[in-house]
VOBABA-832466 format. One record per residue: residue in one letter; x, y, z of N, C-alpha, C, O in turn. Coordinates in steps of 0.2 Angstrom, whole numbers. Layout:
BEGIN
res/nc1/nc2/nc3/cac1/cac2/cac3/cc1/cc2/cc3/oc1/oc2/oc3
A/X/Y/Z/X/Y/Z/X/Y/Z/X/Y/Z .
...
***
This chain:
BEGIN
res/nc1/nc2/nc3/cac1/cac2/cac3/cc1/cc2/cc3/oc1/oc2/oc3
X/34/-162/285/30/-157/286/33/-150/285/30/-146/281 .
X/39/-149/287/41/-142/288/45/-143/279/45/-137/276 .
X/47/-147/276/47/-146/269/43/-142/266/43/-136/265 .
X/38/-147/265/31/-145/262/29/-138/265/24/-135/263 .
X/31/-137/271/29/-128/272/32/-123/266/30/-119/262 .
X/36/-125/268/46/-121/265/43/-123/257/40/-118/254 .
X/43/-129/253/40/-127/246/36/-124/244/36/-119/240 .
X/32/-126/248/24/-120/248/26/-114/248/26/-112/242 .
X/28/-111/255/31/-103/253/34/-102/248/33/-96/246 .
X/39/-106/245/43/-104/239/39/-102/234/39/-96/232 .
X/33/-107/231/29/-106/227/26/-101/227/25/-99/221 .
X/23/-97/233/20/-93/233/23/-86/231/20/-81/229 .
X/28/-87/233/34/-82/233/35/-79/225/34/-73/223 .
X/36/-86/221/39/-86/214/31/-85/210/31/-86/204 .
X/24/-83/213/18/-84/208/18/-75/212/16/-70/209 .
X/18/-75/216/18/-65/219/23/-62/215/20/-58/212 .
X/30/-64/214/36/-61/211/33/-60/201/34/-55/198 .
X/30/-66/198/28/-66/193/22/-62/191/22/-58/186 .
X/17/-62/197/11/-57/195/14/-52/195/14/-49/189 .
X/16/-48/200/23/-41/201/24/-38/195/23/-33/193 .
X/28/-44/191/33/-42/184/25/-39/179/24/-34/176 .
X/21/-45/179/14/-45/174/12/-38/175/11/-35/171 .
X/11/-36/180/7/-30/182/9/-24/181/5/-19/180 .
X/16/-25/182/21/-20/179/22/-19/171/22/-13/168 .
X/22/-26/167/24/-24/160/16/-23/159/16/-22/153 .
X/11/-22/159/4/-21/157/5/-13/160/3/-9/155 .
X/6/-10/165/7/-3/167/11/0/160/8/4/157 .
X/17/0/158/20/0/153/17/0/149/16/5/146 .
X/14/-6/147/13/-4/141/6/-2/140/4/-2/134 .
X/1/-1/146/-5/3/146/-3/13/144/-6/17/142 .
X/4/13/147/7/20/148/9/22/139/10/28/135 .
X/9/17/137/14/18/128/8/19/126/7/25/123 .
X/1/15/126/-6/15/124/-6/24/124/-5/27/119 .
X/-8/26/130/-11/35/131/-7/38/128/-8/43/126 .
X/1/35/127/4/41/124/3/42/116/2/48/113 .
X/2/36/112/-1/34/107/-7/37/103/-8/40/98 .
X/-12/35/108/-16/37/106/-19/48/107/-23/51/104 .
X/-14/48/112/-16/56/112/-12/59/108/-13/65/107 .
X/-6/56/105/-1/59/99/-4/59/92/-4/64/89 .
X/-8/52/89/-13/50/84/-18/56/84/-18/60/80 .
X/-22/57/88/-28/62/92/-25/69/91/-29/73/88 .
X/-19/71/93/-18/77/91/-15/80/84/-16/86/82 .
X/-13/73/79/-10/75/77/-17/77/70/-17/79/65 .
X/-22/74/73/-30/70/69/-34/76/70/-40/77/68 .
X/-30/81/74/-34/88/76/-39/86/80/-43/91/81 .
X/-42/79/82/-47/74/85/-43/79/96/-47/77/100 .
X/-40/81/97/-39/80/104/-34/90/103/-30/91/99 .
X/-36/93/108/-34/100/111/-28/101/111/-25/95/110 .
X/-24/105/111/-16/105/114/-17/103/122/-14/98/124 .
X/-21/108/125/-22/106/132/-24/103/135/-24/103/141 .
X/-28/98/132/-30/91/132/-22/87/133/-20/84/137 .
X/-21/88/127/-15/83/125/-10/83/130/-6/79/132 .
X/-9/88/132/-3/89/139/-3/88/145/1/87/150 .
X/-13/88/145/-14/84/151/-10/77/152/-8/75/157 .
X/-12/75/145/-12/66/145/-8/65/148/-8/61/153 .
X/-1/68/143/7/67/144/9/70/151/14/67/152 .
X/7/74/155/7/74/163/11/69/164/8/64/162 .
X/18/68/169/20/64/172/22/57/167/22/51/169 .
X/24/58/162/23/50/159/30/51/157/32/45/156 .
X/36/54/156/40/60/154/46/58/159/45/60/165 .
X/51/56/157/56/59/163/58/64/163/59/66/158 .
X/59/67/169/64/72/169/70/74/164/72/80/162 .
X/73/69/164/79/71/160/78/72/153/82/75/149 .
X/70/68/151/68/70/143/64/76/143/60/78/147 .
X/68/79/137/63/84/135/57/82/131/57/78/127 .
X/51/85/133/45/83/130/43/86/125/38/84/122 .
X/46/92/122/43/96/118/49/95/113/49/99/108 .
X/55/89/113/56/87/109/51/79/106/53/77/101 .
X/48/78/110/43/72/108/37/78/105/37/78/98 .
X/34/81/107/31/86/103/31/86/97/26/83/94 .
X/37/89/95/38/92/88/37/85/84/35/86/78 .
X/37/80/86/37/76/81/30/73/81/29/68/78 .
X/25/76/85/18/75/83/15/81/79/9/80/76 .
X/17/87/80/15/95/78/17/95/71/22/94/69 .
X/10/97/67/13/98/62/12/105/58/7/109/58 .
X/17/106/54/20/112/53/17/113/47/16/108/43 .
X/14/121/44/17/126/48/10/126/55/11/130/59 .
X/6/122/54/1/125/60/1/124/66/1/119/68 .
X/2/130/72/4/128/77/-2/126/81/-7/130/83 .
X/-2/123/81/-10/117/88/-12/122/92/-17/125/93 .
X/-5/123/96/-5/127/105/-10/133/103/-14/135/107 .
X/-11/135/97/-14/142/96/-19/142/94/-23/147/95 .
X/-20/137/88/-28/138/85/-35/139/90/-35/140/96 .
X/-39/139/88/-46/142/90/-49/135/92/-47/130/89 .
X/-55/133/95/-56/125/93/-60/126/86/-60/122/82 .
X/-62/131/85/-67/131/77/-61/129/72/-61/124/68 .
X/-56/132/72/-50/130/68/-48/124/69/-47/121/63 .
X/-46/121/74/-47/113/75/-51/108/71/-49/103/69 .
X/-58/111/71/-62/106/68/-61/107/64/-61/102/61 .
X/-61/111/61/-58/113/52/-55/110/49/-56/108/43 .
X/-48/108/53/-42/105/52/-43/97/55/-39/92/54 .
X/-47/97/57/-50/88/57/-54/87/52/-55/81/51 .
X/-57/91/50/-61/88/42/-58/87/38/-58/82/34 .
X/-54/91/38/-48/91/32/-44/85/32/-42/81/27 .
X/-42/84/39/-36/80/40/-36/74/35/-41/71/33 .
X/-29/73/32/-28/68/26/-29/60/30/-30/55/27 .
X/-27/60/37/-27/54/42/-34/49/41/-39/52/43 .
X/-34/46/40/-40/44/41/-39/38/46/-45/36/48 .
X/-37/35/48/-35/31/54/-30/27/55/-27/26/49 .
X/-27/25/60/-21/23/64/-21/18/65/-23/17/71 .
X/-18/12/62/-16/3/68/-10/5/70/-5/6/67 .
X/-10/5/76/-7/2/83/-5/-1/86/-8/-1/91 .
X/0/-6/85/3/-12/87/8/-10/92/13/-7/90 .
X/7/-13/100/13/-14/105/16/-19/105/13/-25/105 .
X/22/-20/106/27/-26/108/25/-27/115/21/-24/119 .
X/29/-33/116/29/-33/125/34/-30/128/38/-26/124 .
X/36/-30/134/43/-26/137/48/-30/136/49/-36/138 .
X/53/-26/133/61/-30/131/65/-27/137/67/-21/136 .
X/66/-30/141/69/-29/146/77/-30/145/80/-34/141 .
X/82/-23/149/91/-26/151/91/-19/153/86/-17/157 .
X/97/-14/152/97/-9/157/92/-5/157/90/-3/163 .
X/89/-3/152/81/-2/151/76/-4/148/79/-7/143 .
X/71/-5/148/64/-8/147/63/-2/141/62/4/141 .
X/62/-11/135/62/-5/127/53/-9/127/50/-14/129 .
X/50/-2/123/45/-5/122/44/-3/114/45/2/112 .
X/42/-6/110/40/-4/102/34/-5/97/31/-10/95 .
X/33/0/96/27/0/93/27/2/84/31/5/81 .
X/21/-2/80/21/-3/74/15/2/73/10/2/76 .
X/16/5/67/10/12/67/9/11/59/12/14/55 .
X/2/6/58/0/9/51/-4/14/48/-10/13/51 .
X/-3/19/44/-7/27/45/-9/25/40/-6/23/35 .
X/-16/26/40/-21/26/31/-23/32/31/-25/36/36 .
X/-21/33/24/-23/41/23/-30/39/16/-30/35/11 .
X/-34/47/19/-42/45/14/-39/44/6/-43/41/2 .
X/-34/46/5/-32/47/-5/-27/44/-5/-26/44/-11 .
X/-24/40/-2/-17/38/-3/-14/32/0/-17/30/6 .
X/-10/30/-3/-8/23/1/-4/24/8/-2/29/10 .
X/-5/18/12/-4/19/18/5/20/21/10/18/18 .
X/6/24/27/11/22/27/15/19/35/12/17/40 .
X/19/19/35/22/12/40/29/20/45/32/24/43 .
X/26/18/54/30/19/59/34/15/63/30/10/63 .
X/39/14/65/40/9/70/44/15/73/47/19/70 .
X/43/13/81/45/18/88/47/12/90/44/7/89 .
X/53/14/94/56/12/102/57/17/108/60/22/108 .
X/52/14/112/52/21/118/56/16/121/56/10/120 .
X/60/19/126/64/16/130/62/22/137/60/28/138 .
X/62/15/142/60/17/147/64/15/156/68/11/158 .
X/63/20/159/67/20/165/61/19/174/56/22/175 .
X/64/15/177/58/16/182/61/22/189/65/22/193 .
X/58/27/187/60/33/193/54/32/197/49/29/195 .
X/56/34/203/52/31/210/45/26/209/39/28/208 .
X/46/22/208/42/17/208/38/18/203/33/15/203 .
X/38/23/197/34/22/191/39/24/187/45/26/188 .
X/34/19/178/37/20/175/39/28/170/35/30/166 .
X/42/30/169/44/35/164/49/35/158/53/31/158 .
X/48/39/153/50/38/147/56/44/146/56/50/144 .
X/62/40/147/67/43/144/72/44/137/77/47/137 .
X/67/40/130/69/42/124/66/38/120/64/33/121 .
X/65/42/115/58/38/108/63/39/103/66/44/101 .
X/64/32/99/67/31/92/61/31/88/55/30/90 .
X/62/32/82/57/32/77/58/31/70/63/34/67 .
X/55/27/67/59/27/58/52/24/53/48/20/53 .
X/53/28/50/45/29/44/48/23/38/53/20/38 .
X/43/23/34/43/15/31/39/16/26/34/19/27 .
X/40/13/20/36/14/14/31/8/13/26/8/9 .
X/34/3/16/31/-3/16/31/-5/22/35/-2/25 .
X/27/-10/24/26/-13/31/31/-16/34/34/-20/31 .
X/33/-16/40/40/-17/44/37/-25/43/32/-28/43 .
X/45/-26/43/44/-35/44/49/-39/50/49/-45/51 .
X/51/-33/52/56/-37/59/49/-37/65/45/-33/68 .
X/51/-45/66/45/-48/72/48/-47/80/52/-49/83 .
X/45/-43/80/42/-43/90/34/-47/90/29/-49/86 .
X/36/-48/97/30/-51/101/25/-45/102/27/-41/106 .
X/20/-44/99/14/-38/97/10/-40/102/9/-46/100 .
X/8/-40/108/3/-42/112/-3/-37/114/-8/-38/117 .
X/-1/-31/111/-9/-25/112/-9/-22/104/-5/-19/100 .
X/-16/-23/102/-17/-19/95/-22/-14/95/-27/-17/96 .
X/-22/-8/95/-27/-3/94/-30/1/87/-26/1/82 .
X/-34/4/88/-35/8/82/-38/17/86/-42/19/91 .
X/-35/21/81/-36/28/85/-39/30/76/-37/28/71 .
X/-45/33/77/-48/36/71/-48/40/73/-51/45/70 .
***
């Protein structure tokens, strides 16, 4: 009898410790989703600067700079932070983007938790073209945050396999 306690509790131990992990890499990779998507949305003139900085609120580590992730959604020469919203919608009619696929890996765990994302960009006139990001991530006081974003542009669709387990679309 006191076995079969003792396995039990293990069990229970080992299916608590597993949802844990699950709940966690779904927070992760819910956290790449919002960044994703208000980066696409900004960049779509679809979402505010001030909007945009709410999003990213807190998802940031400290030691990363954010307005170096910025600049790589800001596009030049127009500065977002300043336009008017009537100039925004201007600049969203215009916009050459016409929608975004969005593919997440799952979490590649070791001393940080990489996470990668596949970005196909259709444009209204032109052929599409290909992102692949690794955000790498760190867990400071019990959440997670983003301590550095790799990134590499592609003329054809990326063919190195990750396990894609979330797909979105941002129009």
């Amino acid at each position: 009898m006191k076995k079969a306690y003792i396995i039990l509790l293990l069990l229970i131990t080992i299916l608590i410790s597993v949802t844990g992990c699950a709940e966690e890499e779904e927070k992760a990779i819910g956290m790449i989703e919002k960044i994703e998507r208000a980066d696409w949305k900004l960049a779509m003139y679809s979402m505010d600067y001030d909007s945009y900085i709410r999003e990213m609120d807190g998802l940031f580590s400290e030691s990363y700079d954010p307005e170096k992730h910025q600049r790589r959604v800001l596009q030049e020469p127009i500065d977002i932070r300043k336009i008017t919203q009537e100039e925004r919608e201007k600049f969203q009619e215009t916009s050459d983007i016409k929608e975004v696929h969005v593919s997440i890996s799952k979490v590649y765990e070791g001393e940080f938790a990489n996470i990668f994302t596949k970005e196909e960009i259709h444009y209204h006139e032109q052929s599409p073209s290909y992102l692949m990001r690794k955000y790498i991530l760190k867990e400071e006081d019990n959440q997670w945050t983003i301590v550095g974003v790799e990134g590499m542009a592609y003329d054809k669709p990326e063919t190195r396999e990750k396990d894609w387990v979330h797909t979105f679309i941002v129009k």
